[in-house]
C-alpha positions, 0 to 999 in steps of 0.5 A: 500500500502506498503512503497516498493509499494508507492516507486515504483510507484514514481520511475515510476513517474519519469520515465514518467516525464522523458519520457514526459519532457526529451524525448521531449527534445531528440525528438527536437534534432531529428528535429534539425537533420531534419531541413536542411542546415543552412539557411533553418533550421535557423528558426527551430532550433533557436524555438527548442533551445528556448524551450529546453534550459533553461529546459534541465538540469531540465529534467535530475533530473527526470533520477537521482532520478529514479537511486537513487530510484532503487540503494537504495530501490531496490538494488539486481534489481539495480545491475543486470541491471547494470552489465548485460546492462552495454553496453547500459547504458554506451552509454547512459551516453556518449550521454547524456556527448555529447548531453549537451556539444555539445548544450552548444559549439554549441551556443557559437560557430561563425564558420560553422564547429564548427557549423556543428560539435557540431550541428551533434554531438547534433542531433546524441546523440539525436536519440542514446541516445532514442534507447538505453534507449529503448533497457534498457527497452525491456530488462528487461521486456523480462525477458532478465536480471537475477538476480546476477552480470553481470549473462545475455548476454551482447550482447543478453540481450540488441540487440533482437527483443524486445529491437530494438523494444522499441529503435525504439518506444522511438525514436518515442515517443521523436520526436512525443512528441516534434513535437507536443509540437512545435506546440504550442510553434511556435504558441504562439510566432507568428510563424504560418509557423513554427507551420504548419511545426511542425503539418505536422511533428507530423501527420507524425511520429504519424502514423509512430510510431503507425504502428510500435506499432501495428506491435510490438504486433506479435514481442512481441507474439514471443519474449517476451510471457508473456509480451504480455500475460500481455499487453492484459491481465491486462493491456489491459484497458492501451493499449487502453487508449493510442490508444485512447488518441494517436488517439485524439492527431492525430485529435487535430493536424489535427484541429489545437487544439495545446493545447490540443494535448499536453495533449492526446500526453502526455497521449498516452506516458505515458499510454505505460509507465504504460502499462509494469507495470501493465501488469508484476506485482508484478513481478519486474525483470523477470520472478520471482523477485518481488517487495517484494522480491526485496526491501531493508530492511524496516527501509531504504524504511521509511527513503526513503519515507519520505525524497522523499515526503519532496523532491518533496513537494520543487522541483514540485514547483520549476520545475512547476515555472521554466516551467510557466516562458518560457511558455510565449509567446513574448507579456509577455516577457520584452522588 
């Protein structure tokens, strides 16, 4: 494996570290939207701020050392995707701004507007913010970005059938993923109403966002061509390891398995993640930049590869603490 190989699959790491821990703090700000009126949804939103808050910043390291990754070791991708989807990924930035400033007024606020103001403002950026990192991802792999500053269509590139597609499933994705982490945490903290809510909730939208995947293989046949070809080519074996493992996680809800729904929900996610991938590889940025062609020069991919693996041998620790530590349930908390 080469240095720009082994590069790319830790930026794709992060992406689906970013996607599983990150996207479940978007999927709770879904639910917070859902909850109801303030007394009905007290319950539910004080068990989502539990779990999302001392971990949401954490999440957001993954974002940056996925920008940071492509910025510097693949640099011609990098600057493409920036000038041409500059639109999305600006809105993108100001949810994340809004998202985080409102959670943190929120808590910090007594009055009902201030209340309802920043809870809307959470909850909106919560579902936008999904979408259009969806529309990011259906852009470049339908072959919608090319190469060189601000070459695409800054509407086209990003609003088409595959981009609102991957939108739609991101925000399906997010919400199942922190349906189903829910559960468990309701559980663990003696909240077994508020773990049947959440079940209900993650059987829901898991069939709901897997009839938008199945429906999405005829948008992506006349969309997005060699996608599909890829997707039921090469990288069949990861299309059926997430139905598979999306199946399992819907059982496990069905039969009250939280923890181990967990893991197959988390694998169903990222088995679509690493699905795009392998099924366009080694092209890099559609139709013909690949990864070899795209990377910076070598003495910067070394320099890179060993600082990064120095990185996550001291962040993985802290990061994996850090989750260990609010995964207690009340018995182990002091007082």
């Amino acid at each position: 494996m080469t240095a720009a190989q082994a590069l790319l699959v830790l930026a794709w790491v992060g992406i689906t570290m970013y996607a599983l821990l990150g996207g479940a703090d978007f999927g709770g700000g879904f639910w917070d939207a859902l909850a109801g009126g303030a007394r009905r949804g007290f319950a539910q939103r004080r068990l989502i701020e539990h779990a999302i808050g001392p971990v949401w910043e954490a999440n957001h390291v993954w974002l940056i050392f996925v920008i940071v990754m492509f910025w510097t070791c693949f640099p011609t991708v990098f600057a493409s995707v920036a000038s041409t989807l500059y639109i999305p990924l600006t809105l993108i930035a100001f949810g994340i701004i809004a998202r985080g400033s409102a959670f943190a007024f929120r808590k910090a606020s007594t009055e009902l507007w201030q209340l309802r103001l920043f809870g809307g403002a959470f909850a909106l950026s919560s579902v936008l913010t999904p979408f259009f990192l969806g529309t990011v991802a259906g852009a470049v792999a339908s072959g919608r970005v090319p190469v060189g500053l601000a070459r695409g269509d800054l509407i086209g590139s990003w609003w088409n059938p595959t981009s609102i597609l991957a939108g739609v499933l991101a925000v399906g994705a997010t919400a199942y993923l922190a349906a189903v982490y829910l559960t468990g945490d309701a559980r663990r903290h003696g909240e077994g109403e508020l773990a049947d809510a959440f079940r209900r909730r993650g059987i829901v939208t898991a069939v709901v966002t897997g009839g938008v995947a199945i429906g999405g293989i005829f948008v992506l046949r006349h969309d997005a061509p060699r996608l599909y070809d890829g997707l039921i080519g090469r990288a069949l074996p990861v299309v059926i390891l997430s139905a598979v493992a999306g199946v399992a996680s819907l059982a496990l809800l069905v039969a009250r398995r939280f923890a181990i729904a967990r893991i197959t929900a988390a694998t169903a996610v990222a088995a679509v993640i690493w699905g795009w991938p392998v099924a366009q590889y080694p092209v890099l940025l559609p139709p013909r930049v690949t990864v070899a062609g795209a990377a910076a020069q070598p003495t910067v991919l070394h320099a890179t590869l060993a600082t990064v693996l120095v990185g996550l041998v001291l962040l993985v620790p802290s990061l994996a603490w850090l989750f260990a530590i609010f995964q207690r349930g009340r018995d182990s908390e002091p007082g």
